[in-house]
C-alpha positions, 0 to 999 in steps of 0.5 A: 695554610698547609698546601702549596699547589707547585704544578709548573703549568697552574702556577704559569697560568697564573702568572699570565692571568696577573700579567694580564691584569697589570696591563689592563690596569696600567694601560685602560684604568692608568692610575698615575697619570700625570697627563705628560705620557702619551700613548706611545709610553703609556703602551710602553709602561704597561707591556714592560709592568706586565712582562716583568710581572710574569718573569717575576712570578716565574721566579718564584714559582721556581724557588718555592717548589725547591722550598716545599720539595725539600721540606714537605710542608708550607704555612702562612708564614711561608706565603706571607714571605713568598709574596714580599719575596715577589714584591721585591723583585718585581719592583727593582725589575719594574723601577729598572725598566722605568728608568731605562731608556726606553722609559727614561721615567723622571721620578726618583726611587721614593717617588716611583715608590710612593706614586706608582708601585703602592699602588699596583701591590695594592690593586695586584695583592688581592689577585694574587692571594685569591688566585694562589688559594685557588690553586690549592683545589686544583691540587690532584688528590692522593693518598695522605703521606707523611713524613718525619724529620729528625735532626740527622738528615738520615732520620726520615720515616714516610708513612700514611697518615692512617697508619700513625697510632701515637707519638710519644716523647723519649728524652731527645727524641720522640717514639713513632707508633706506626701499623706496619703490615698488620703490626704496630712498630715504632721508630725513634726520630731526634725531635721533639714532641713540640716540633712533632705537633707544629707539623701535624695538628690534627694530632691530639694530646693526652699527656705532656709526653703523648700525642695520638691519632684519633682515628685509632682510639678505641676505648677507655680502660679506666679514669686515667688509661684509654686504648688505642690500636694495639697500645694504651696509654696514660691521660692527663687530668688537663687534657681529659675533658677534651678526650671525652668528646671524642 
């Protein structure tokens, strides 16, 4: 998972969709009930589960579009720590207005725990992951950019996705093959060529101190040397038999 859909107003109908979900969950299909709650609390119960779902979703709404605005990228990683993120903060949200007087519910911190909040994660899990990959289509289409990050919060470079040639390593840093105005120009970033391919796999290595975009392979000079747009470069012997298919 590369993308995060951060629009404010998807994000907040989904919020409303789960919101809507916990409440028909809690209050028609009642999954705990012990038969001591009556139709008063059991409406109580379930107003209070939803809205606190949605105040939580919008939290975290707010909190990932700041993460993936300031590091451009996202992973499964990401999604898995966002969720458990959501998950704590809705069940202390929930276990407070549980015990509050409203509810002045009798179960104590395991067995609310155990008995009601398993097994609302586990009915609202799959929702919110299907409702989150859902979102990711929504996501306008434009052009492709990208952007470099190197150990000094100065050293950035954006550029479209099309324009990079190559990656090369240069000892602490890494070389940035670009085409800028017709011309190739290149650009030293602190990082590392590892780094490099963790951001952007669809780059492909073809030497222990090289990394291209294949869109800009041209041709093969010889056994051990292909050409690229306006550069050529060396081949390992490892990384051969993967570069003839292109």
């Amino acid at each position: 998972m590369k993308q995060l859909n951060i629009s404010i107003k998807h994000n907040l109908i989904i919020g409303l969709l789960i919101s809507l979900w916990i409440f028909v969950f809690a209050f028609i299909i009642r999954p705990f009930d012990d038969g001591t709650l009556n139709f008063q609390s059991w409406f109580l119960m379930s107003t209070g589960f939803s809205l606190m779902a949605f105040l939580c979703y919008g939290v975290l709404i707010f909190l990932q579009k700041r993460i993936y605005d300031k590091i451009s990228k996202w992973s499964i990683k990401y999604e898995i720590v966002s969720l458990l993120f959501f998950y704590v903060i809705y069940f202390i949200g929930i276990y407070t207005y549980y015990k509050s007087p409203i509810l002045n519910g009798g179960y104590s911190f395991a067995e609310f725990f155990s008995t009601i909040f398993i097994k609302v994660a586990l009915i609202l899990t799959p929702v919110i992951t299907l409702a989150r990959r859902y979102l990711i289509k929504l996501i306008p289409l434009q052009e492709d950019i990208l952007t470099f990050r190197g150990e000094n919060k100065l050293d950035v470079l954006k550029i479209k996705k099309e324009d990079l040639v190559c990656v090369s390593n240069a000892q602490n840093y890494v070389e940035i093959f670009y085409i800028e105005n017709g011309k190739l120009v290149s650009k030293l970033i602190r990082s590392s060529l590892k780094k490099v391919q963790e951001d952007f796999d669809f780059l492909m290595q073809i030497h222990r101190s090289h990394l291209i975009n294949r869109v800009h392979f041209k041709s093969w000079r010889n056994q051990n040397t292909i050409i690229l747009t306006q550069i050529e470069l060396p081949v390992s012997k490892n990384y051969k038999e993967t570069l003839l298919t292109l």
